[in-house]
N, C-alpha and C positions, 0 to 999 in steps of 0.2 A: 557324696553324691556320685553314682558310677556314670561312667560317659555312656552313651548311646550305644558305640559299639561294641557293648559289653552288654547290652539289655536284649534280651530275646526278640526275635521277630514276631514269637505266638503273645510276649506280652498286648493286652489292652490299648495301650496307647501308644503302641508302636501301626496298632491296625491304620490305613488311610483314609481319610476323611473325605465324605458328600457329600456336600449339601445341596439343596434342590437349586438352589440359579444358578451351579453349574451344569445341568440339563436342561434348563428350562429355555425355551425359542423366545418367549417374549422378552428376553434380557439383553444384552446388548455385550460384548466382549469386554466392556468396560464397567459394566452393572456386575461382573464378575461368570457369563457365561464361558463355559472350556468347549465345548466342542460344538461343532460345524451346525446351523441350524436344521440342514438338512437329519443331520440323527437327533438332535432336541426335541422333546414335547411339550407341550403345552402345563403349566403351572403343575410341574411334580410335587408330590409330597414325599416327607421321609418316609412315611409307611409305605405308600409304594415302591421307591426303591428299596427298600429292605423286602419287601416281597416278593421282590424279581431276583435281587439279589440269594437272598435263600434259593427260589424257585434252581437258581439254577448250581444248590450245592455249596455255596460261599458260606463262612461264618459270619455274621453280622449282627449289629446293635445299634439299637437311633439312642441319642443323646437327645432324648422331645424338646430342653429346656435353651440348648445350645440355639444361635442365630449367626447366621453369617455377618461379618462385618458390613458388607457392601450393601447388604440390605435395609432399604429404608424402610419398607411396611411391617408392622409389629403383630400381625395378626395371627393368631395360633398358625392359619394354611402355610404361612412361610418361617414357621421355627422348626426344628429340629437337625439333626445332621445323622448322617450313615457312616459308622466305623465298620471298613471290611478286615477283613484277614486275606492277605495274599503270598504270605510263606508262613512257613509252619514254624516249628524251635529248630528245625536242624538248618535253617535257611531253604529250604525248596520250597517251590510254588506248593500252592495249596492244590488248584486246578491247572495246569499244564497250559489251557486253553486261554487263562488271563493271566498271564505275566503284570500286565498293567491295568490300570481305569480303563485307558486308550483301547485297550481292546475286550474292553467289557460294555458289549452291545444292550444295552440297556433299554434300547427302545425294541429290540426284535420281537416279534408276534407268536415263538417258539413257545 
């Protein structure tokens, strides 16, 4: 088995993980929301973030079947999850502009 630090950054499962109640405002920090309800929207789906996500350039893939732990509702609106790429294989950013999730404005109107 090779350790981590020996697996590319462009591999698959090295991309970072999204799933929608960490965007979403109706969750609660403990229900598993990450960022500020101020930039959360209202009940994301994975297809949408994977849509913005592209929109703006990123490589990305929803995992439809995946479900967040924290999530109690089983209903197809709340399964799936977003695998982004945010370095390449040689280790640099993909886009310059998101180093992190944290500054990947998700809700912007752009």
């Amino acid at each position: 088995m090779a350790c981590a630090a020996a697996r590319s950054p462009a591999d698959q499962d090295r991309f970072i993980c999204i799933y929608p109640a960490y965007l979403n405002n109706k969750k609660t920090i403990a229900e598993g929301r990450r960022i500020p309800i101020s930039k959360a929207v209202e009940n994301p789906t994975a297809t949408e973030i994977q849509d913005v996500c592209s929109a703006v350039g990123l490589n990305v893939f929803v995992e439809k079947n995946k479900m967040y732990s924290r999530e109690w509702n089983r209903d197809a609106q709340y399964r799936g999850r977003v695998r982004v790429q945010l370095r390449q294989e040689d280790g640099s950013l993909c886009l310059v502009q998101f180093p992190s999730l944290c500054t990947l404005n998700l809700t912007s109107d752009s």
